[in-house]
C-alpha positions as CSV (number, residue, x, y, z in Angstrom):
1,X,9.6,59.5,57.8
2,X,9.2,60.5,54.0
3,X,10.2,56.3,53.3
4,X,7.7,55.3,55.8
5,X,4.9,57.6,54.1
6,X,5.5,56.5,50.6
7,X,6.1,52.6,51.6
8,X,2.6,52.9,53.2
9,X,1.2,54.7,50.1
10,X,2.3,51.5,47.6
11,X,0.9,49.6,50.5
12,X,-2.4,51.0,50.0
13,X,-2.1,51.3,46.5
14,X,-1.5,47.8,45.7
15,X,-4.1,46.4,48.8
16,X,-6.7,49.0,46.5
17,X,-6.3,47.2,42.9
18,X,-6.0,43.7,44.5
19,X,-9.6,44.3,46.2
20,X,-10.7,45.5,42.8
21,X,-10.1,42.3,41.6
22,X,-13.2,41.3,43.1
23,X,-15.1,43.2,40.6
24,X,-14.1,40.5,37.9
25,X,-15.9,37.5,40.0
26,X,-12.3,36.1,40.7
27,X,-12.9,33.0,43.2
28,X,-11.7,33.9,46.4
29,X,-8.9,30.9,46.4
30,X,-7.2,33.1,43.1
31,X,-7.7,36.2,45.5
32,X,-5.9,34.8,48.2
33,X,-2.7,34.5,46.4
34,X,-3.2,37.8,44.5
35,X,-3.7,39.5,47.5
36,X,-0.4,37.4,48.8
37,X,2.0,38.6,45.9
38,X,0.9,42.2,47.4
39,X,4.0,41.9,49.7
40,X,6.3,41.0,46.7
41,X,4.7,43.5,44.8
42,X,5.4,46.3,47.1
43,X,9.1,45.6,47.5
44,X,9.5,45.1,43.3
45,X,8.0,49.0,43.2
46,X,9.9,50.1,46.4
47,X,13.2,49.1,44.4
48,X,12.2,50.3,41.1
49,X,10.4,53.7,42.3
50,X,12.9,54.4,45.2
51,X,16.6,53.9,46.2
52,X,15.4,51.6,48.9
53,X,17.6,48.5,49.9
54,X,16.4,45.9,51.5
55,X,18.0,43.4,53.5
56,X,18.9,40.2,52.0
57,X,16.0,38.2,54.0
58,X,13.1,41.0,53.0
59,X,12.6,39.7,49.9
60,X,13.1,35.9,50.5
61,X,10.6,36.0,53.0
62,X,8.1,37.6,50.8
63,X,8.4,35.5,48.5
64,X,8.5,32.5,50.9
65,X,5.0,34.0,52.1
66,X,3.9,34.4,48.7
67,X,5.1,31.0,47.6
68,X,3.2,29.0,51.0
69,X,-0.7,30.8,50.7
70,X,-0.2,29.5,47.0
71,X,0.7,26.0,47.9
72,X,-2.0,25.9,50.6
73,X,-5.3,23.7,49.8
């Protein structure tokens, strides 16, 4: 339960600066794939801050998400 409450901490963490963003007049497209590298972002600091370990696909579908909002038009 102490993963679950410190995953959901960086979760909010990282959901808190990217809607600060908006205080620089960022367009909302540039948002969009800030807000989208939140996922990647969370597992990078989950690795580095914890002894977590993922399963191989965790982190390839991040970054798959990450990867598609960018390439959307």
């Amino acid at each position: 339960m102490k993963h679950h409450f410190l995953h959901a901490f960086l979760w909010v963490s990282m959901s808190w600066l990217v809607n600060y963003a908006y205080s620089f007049h960022i367009g909302v497209p540039i948002h969009t794939i800030i807000r989208s590298s939140n996922v990647v972002a969370t597992l990078v600091i989950g690795i580095a801050a914890t002894t977590w370990i993922y399963m191989r696909l965790q982190p390839m579908y991040a970054a798959q998400a990450t990867v598609l909002v960018a390439a959307s038009p």
